[in-house]
C-alpha beads as a LAMMPS data file, in Angstrom:
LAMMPS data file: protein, C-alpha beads

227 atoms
226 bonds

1 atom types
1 bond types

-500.0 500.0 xlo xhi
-500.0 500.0 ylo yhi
-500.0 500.0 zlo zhi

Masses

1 110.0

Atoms # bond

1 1 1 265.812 -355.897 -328.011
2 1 1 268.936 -356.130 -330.002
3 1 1 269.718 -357.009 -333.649
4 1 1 269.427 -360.729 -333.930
5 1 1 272.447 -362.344 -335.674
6 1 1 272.009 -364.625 -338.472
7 1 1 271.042 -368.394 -336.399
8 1 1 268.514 -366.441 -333.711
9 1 1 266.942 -365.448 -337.323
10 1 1 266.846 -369.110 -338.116
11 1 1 264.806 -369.718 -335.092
12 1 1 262.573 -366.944 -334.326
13 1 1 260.827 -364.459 -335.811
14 1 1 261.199 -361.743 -333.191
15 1 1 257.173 -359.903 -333.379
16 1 1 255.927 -363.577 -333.777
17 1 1 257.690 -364.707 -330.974
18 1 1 256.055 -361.292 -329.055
19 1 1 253.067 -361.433 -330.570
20 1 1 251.560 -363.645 -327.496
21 1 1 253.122 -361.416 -325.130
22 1 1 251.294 -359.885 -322.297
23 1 1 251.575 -356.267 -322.674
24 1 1 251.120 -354.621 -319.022
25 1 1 249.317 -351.543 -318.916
26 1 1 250.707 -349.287 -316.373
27 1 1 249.472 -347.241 -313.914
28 1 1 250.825 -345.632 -310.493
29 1 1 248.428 -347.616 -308.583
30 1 1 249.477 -351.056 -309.890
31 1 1 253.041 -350.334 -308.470
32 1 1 252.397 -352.163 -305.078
33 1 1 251.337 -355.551 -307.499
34 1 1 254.736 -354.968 -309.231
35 1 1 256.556 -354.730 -306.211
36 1 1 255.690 -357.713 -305.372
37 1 1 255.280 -360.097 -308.520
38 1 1 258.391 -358.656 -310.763
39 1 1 261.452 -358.013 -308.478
40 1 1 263.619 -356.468 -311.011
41 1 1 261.284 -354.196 -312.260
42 1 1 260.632 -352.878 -308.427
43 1 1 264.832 -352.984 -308.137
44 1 1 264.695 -350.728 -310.616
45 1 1 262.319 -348.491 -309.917
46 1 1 264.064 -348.036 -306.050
47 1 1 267.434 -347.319 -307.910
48 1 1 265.965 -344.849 -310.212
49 1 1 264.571 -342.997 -306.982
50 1 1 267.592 -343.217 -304.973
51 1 1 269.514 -341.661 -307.535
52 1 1 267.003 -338.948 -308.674
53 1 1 266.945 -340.418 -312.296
54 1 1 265.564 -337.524 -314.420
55 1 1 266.840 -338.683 -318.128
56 1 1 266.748 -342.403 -318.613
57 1 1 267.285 -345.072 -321.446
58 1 1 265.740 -348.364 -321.538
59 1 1 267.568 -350.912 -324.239
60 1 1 265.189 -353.904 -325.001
61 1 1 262.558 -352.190 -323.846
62 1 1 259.777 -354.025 -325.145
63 1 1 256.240 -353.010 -324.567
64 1 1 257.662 -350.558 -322.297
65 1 1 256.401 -351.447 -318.908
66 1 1 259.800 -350.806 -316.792
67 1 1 260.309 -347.655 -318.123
68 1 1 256.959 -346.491 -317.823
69 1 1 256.542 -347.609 -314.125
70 1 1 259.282 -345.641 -313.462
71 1 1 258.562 -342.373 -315.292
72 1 1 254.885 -343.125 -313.600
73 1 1 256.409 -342.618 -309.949
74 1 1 258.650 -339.746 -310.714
75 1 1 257.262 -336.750 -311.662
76 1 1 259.602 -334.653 -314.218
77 1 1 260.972 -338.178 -315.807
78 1 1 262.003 -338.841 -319.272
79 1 1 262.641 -341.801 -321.235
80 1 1 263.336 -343.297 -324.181
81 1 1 263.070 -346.737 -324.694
82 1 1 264.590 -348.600 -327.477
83 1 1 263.102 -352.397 -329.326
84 1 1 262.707 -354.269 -332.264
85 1 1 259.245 -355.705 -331.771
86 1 1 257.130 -353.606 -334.069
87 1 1 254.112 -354.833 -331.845
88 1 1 255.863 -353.955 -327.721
89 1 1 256.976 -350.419 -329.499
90 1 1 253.094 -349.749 -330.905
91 1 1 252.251 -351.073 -327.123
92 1 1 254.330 -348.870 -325.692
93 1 1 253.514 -345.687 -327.728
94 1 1 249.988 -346.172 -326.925
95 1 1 250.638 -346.553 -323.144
96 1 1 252.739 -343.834 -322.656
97 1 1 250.229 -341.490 -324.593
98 1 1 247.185 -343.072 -322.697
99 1 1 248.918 -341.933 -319.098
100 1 1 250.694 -338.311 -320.423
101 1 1 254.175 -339.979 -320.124
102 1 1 257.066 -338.053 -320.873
103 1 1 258.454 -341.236 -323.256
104 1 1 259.911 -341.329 -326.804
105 1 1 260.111 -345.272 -328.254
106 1 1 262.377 -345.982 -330.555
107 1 1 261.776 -349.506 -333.523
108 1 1 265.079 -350.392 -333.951
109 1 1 268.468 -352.357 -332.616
110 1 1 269.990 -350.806 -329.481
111 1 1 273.629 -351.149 -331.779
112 1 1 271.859 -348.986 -333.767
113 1 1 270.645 -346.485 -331.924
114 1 1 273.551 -346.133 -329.473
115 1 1 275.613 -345.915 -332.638
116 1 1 273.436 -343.030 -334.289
117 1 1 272.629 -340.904 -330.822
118 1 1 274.054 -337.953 -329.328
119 1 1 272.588 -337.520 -326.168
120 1 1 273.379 -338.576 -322.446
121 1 1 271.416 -340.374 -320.037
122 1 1 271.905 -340.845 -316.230
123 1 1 270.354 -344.213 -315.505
124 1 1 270.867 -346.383 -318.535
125 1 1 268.527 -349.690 -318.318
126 1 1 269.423 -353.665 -319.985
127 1 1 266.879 -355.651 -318.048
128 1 1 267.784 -359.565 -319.546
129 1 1 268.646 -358.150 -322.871
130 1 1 272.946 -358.342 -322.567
131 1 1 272.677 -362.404 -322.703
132 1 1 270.790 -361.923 -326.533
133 1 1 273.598 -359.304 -327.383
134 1 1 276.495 -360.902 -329.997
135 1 1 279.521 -358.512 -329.096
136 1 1 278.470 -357.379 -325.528
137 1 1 282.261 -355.711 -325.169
138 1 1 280.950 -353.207 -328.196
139 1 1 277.684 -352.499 -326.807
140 1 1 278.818 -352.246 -323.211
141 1 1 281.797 -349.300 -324.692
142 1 1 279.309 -347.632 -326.950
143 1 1 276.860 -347.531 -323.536
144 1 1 279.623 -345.869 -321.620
145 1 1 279.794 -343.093 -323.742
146 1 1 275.757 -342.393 -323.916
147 1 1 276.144 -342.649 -319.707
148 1 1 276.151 -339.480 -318.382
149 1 1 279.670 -339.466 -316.283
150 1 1 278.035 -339.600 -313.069
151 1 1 275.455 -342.259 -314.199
152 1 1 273.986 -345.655 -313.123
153 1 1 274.121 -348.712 -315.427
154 1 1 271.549 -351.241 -314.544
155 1 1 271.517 -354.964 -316.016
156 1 1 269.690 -357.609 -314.677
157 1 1 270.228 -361.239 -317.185
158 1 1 270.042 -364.746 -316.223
159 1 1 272.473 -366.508 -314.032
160 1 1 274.280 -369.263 -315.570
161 1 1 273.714 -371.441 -312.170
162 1 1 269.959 -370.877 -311.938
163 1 1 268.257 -373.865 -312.325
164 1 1 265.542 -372.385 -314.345
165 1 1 267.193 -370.441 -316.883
166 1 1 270.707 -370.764 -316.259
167 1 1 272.933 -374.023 -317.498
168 1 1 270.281 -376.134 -317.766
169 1 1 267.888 -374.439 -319.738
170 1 1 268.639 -375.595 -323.266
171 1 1 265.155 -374.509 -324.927
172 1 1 265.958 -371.095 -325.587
173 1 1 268.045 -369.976 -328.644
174 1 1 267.876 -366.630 -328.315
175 1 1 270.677 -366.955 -325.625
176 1 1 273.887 -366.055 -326.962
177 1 1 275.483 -366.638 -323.580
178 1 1 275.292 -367.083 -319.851
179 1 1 276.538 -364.575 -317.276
180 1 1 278.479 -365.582 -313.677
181 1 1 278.779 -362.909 -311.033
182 1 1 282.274 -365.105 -310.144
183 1 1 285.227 -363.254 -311.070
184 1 1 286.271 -365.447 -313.823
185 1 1 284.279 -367.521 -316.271
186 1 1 284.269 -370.982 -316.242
187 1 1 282.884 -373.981 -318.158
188 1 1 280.522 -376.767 -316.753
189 1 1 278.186 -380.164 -317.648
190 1 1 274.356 -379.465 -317.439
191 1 1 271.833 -382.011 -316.543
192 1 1 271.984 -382.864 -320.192
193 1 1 275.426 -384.417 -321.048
194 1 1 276.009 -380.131 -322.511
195 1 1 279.237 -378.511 -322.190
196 1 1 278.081 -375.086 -321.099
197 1 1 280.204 -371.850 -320.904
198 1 1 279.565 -369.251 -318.161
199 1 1 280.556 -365.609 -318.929
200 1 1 282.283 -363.629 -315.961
201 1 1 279.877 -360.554 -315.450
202 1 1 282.854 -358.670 -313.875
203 1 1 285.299 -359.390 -316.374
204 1 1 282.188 -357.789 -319.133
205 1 1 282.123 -354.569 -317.070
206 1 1 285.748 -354.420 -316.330
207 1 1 285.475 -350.581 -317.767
208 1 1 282.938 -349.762 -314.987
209 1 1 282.703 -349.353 -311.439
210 1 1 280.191 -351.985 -309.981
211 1 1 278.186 -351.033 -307.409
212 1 1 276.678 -353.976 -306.379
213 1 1 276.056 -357.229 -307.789
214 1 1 274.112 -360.246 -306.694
215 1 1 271.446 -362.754 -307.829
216 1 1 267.941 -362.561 -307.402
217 1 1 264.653 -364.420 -307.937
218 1 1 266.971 -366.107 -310.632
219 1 1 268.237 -363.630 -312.284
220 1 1 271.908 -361.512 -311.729
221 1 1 271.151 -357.820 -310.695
222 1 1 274.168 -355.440 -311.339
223 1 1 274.500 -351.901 -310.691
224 1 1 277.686 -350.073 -311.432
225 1 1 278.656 -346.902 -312.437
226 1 1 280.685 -344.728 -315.206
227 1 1 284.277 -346.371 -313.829

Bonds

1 1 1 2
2 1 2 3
3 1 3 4
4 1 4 5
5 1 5 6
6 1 6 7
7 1 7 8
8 1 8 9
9 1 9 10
10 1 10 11
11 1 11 12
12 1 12 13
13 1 13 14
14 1 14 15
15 1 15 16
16 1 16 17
17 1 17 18
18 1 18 19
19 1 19 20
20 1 20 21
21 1 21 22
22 1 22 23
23 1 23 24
24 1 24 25
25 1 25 26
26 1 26 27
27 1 27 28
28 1 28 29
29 1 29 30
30 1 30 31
31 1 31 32
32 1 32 33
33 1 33 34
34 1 34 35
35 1 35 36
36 1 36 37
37 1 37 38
38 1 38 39
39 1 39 40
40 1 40 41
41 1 41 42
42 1 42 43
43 1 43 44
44 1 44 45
45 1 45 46
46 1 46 47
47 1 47 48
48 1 48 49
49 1 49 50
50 1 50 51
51 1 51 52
52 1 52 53
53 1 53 54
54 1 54 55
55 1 55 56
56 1 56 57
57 1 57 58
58 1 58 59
59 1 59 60
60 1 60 61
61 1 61 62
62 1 62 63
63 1 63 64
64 1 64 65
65 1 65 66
66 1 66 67
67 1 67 68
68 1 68 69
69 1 69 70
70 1 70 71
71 1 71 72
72 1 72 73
73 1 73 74
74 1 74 75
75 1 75 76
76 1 76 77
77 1 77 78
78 1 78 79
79 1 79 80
80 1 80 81
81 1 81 82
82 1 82 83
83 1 83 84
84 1 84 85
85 1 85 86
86 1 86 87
87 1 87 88
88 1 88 89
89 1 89 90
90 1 90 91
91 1 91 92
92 1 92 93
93 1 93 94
94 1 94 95
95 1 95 96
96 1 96 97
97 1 97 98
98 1 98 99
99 1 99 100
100 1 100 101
101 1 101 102
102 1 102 103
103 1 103 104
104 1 104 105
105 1 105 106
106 1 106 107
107 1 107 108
108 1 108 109
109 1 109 110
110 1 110 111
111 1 111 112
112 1 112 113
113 1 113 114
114 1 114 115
115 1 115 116
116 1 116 117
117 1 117 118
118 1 118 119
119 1 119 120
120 1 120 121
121 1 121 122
122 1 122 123
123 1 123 124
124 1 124 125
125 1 125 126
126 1 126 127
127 1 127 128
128 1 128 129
129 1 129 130
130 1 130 131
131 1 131 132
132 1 132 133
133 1 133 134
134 1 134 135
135 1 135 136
136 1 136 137
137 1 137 138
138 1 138 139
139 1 139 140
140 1 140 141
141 1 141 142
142 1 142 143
143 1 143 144
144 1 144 145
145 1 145 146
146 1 146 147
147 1 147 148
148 1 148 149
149 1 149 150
150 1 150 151
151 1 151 152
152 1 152 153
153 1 153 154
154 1 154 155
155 1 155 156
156 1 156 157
157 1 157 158
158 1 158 159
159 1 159 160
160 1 160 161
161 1 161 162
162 1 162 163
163 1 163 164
164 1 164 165
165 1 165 166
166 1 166 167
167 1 167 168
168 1 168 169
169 1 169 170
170 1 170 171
171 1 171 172
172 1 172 173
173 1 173 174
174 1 174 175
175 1 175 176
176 1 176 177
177 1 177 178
178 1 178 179
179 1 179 180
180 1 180 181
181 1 181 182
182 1 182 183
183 1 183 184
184 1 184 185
185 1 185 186
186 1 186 187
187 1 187 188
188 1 188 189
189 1 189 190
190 1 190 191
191 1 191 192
192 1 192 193
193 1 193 194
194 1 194 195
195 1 195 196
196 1 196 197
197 1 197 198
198 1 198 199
199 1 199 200
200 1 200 201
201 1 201 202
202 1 202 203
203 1 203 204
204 1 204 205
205 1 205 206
206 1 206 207
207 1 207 208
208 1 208 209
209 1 209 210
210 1 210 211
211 1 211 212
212 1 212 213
213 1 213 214
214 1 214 215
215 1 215 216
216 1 216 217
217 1 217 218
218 1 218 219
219 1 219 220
220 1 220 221
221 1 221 222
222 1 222 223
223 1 223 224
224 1 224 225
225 1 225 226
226 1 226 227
């Protein structure tokens, strides 16, 4: 996860709000399950083998579970995944160690840590981390220079017109904003009366080649590249 500004610290305390998470253990034969129950774990994992990921960075990694699915399925792998839950990182540590992973996991922001590291990756992984992130435009320039130059950014977030956890959903407060694939943003009226703002996903990665983009089981998938 990211570093929470000051009002998600007024509502949540982030390994309190984890604490009740279910932690996936992970092992190569539970990759069928995961294809089918958690789409954009299973989009990622395809991606990773299409592109013969061999150095990869998860941001918001949590307990680990889409990194190590990946590393899991192909051999000669390595990842680092970055968090600030104190418990998914412990999780994750334990995991990776219990199944001879070739992971490193990181306690800490991902401003941080893009800010402090040196090294390149060529599959860089935000799986619904970018709508917590307060200056997305500073973490999305400080990702394109950890991407290696012929590397794969991978972001999956909520859409702003799903009617789970897009527009409508005014429960969460972790949300910092909502992401469109349309071209520009645009404001709208929930259910509620709210005056909601949608964020243009294209306009965020205007630095980077997109791939493909589209929305699935909810959630915007976007691939692009080093532009």
């Amino acid at each position: 996860m990211h570093k929470p500004n000051e009002t998600e610290f007024e509502n949540y305390e982030y390994d309190e709000f984890y604490r009740d998470h279910h932690f996936a253990p992970v092992s190569p034969d539970k990759v069928t399950v995961m294809h089918r129950h958690i789409p954009r774990v299973a989009w990622i994992l395809d991606v990773a083998k299409e592109i013969k990921a061999k150095k990869i960075l998860d941001l918001g990694c949590l307990d680990g579970f889409a990194l190590m699915t990946v590393l899991a399925q192909i051999p000669g792998t390595t990842g680092t995944g970055v968090d600030l839950s104190e418990d998914g990182i412990k999780y994750a540590t334990q995991n990776a160690a219990t199944h001879r992973l070739d992971a490193t996991f990181i306690l800490g922001s991902l401003e941080d840590y893009l800010e402090d590291n040196h090294e390149l990756f060529d599959l860089i992984i935000m799986s619904e981390v970018i709508e917590h992130v307060e200056d997305p435009v500073a973490v999305l320039r400080a990702i394109k220079s950890t991407l290696d130059p012929d590397g794969t950014l991978l972001i999956t977030t909520p859409a702003f017109e799903s009617p789970m956890f897009g527009m409508d959903d005014e429960r969460n407060k972790c949300h910092v904003r909502l992401y469109t694939t349309k071209a520009k943003g645009y404001s709208a009226v929930n259910k509620y009366g709210t005056k909601r703002k949608a964020t243009s996903m294209v306009q965020e990665l205007k630095d980077y080649e997109i791939i493909d983009m589209d929305v699935n089981n909810e959630l915007i998938h976007v691939r692009a590249i080093n532009g």
